[in-house]
VOBA-1610 file (N, C-alpha, C; in pm, whole numbers, padded with zeros to 5 digits, always signed):
BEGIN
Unk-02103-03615-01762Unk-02075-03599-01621Unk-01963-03498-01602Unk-01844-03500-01712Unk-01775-03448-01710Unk-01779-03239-01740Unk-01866-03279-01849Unk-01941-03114-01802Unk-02020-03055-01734Unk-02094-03155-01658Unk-02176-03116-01523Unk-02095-03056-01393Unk-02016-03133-01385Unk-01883-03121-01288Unk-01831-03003-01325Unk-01736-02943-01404Unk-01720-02856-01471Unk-01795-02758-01471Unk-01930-02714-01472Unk-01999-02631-01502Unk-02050-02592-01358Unk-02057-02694-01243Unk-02036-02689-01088Unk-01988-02605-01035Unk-01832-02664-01030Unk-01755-02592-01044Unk-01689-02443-01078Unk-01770-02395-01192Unk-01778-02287-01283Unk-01845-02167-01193Unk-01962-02270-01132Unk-02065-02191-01057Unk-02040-02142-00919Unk-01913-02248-00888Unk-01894-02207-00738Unk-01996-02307-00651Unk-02070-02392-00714Unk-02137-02516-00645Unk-02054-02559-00584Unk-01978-02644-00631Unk-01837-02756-00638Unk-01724-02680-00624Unk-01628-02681-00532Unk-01498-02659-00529Unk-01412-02699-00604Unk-01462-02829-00590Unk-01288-02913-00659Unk-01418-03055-00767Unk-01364-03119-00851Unk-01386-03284-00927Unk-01412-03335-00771Unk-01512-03431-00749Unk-01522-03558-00661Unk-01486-03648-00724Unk-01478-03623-00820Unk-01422-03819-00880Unk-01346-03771-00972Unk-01244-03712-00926Unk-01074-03699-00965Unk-01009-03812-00884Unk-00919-03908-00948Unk-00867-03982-00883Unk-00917-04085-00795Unk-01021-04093-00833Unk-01084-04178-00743Unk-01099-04374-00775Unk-01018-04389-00902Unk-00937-04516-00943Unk-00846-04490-00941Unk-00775-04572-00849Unk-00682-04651-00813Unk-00554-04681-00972Unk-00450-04599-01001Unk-00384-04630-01088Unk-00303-04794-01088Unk-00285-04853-01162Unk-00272-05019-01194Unk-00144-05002-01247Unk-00054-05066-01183Unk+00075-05093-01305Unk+00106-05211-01338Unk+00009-05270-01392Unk+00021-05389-01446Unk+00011-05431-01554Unk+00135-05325-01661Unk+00130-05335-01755Unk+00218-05392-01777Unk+00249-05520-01873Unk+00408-05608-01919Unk+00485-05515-01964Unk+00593-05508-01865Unk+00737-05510-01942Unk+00779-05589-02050Unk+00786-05568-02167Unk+00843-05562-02269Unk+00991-05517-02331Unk+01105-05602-02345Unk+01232-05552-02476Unk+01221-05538-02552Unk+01229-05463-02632Unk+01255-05428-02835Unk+01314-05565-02836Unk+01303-05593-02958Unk+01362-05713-03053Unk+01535-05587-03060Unk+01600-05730-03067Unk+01720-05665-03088Unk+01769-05716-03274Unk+01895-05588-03309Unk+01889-05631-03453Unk+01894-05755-03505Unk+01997-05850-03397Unk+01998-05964-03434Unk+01871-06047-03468Unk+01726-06029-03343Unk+01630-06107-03355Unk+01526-05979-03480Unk+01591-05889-03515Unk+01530-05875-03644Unk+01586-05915-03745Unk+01663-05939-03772Unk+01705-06002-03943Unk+01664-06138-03893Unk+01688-06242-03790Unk+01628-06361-03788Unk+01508-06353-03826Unk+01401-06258-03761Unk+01248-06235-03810Unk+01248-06232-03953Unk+01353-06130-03996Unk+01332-06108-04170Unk+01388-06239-04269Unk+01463-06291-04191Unk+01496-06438-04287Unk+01399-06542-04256Unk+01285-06523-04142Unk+01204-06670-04172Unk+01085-06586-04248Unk+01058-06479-04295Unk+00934-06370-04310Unk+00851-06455-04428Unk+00957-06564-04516Unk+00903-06674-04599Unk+00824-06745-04569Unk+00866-06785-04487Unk+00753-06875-04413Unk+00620-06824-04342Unk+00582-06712-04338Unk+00457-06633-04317Unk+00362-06636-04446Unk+00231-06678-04474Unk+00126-06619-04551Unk+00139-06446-04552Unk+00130-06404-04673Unk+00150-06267-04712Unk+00083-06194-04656Unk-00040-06205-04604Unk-00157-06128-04470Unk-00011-06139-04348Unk+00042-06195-04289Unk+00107-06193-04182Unk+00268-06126-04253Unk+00269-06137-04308Unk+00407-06075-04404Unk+00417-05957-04380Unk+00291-05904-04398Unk+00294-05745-04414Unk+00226-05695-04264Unk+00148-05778-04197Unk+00102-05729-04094Unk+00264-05727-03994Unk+00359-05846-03972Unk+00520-05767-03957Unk+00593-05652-04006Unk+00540-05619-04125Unk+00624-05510-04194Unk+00565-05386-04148Unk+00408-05390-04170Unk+00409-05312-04100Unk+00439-05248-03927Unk+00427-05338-03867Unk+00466-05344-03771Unk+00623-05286-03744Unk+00671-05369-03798Unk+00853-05323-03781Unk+00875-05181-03832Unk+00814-05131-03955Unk+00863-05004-03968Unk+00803-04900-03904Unk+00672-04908-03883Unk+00604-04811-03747Unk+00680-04778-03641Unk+00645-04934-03578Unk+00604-04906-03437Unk+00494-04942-03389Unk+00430-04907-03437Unk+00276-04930-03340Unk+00274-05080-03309Unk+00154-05063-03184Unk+00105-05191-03115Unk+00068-05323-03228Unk+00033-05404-03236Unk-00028-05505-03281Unk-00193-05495-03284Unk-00243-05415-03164Unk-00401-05390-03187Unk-00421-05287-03259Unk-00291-05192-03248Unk-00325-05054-03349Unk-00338-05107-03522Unk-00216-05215-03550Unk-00222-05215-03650Unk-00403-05272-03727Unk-00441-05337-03592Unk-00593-05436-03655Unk-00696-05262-03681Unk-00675-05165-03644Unk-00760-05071-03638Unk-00771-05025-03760Unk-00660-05033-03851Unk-00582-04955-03940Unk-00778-05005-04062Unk-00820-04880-04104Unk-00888-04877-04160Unk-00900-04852-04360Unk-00848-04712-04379Unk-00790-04691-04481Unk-00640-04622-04446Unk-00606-04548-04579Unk-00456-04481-04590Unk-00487-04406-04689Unk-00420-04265-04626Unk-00400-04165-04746Unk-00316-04101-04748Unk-00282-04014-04801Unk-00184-03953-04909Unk-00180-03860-04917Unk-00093-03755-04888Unk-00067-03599-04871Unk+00049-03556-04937Unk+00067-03471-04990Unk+00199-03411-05058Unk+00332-03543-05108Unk+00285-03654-05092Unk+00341-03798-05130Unk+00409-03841-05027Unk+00307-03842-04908Unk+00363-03869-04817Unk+00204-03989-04764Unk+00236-04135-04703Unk+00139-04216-04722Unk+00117-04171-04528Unk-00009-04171-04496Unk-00019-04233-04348Unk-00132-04227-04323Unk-00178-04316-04204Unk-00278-04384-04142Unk-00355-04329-04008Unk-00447-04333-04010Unk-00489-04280-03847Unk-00509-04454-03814Unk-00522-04439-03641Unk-00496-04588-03577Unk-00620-04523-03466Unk-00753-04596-03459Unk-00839-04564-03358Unk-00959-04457-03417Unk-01053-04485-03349Unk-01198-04397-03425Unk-01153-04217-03330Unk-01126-04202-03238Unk-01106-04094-03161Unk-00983-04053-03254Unk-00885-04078-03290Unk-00756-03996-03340Unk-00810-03944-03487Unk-00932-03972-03551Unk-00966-03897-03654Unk-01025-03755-03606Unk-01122-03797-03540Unk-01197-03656-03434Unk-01092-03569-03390Unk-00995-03633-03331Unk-00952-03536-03205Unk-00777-03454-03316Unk-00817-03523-03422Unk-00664-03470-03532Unk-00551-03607-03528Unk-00400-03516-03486Unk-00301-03616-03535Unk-00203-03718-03425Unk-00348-03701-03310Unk-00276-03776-03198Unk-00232-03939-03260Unk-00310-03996-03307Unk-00247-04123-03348Unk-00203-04132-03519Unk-00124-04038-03560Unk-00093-04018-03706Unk-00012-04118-03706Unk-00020-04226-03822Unk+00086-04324-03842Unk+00148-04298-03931Unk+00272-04265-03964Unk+00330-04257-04134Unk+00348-04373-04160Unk+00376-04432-04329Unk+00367-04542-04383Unk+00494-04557-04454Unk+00596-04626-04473Unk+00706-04581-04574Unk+00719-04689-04671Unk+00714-04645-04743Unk+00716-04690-04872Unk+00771-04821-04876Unk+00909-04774-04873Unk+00985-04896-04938Unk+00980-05018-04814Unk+00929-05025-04761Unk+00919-05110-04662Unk+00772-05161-04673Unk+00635-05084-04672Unk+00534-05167-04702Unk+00510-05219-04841Unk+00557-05178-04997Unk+00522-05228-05098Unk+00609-05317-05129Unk+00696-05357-05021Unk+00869-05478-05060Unk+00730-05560-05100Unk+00744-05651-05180Unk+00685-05772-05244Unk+00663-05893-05093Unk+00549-05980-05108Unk+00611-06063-04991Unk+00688-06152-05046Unk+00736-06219-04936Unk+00878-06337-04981Unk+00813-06436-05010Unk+00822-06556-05080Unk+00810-06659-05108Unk+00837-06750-05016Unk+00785-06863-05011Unk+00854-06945-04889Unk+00983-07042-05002Unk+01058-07062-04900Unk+01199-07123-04987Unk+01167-07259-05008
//
């Protein structure tokens, strides 16, 4: 639709997009705080008590950044000049390094913790 419009347009059919803007923008997205350092080392001293699938699905998490759904996307990981990272989403492979994740080392291969 989007190159029909476009190509309209092109022609001098169409002046302008008809369905530019034509949803209604939503801001009803949660506000959210960062964890503060304090409620991260609390996170990192109970991290024992997590099954090692959830161990690392925090770790990774904490040293990123990324969302919690990005991390479920996470497919493989590779490796460039010794440098580890991830694409997050089927479009950020296509479209290049819009969703490039780097991976750091010493933070995803820490061992998981044991529970005490």
């Amino acid at each position: 639709m989007n190159a029909a419009v476009n190509l309209a347009i092109d022609e001098t059919k169409l002046q302008f997009n008809p369905f530019s803007r034509i949803v209604p923008k939503n801001d009803d997205e949660d506000a959210r705080l960062p964890l503060s350092e304090a409620d991260m080392k609390l996170c990192h001293a109970g991290l024992g008590e997590l099954d090692e699938e959830d161990q690392l699905l925090f770790l990774v998490l904490a040293s990123t950044g990324m969302r919690l759904s990005e991390a479920f996307e996470i497919n493989e990981e590779f490796e460039e000049r010794n440098c580890r990272y991830t694409f997050v989403g089927m479009k950020s492979m296509a479209q290049g390094m819009d969703d490039l994740i780097g991976i750091v080392d010493s933070t995803i291969v820490q061992k998981p913790v044991q529970p005490l």
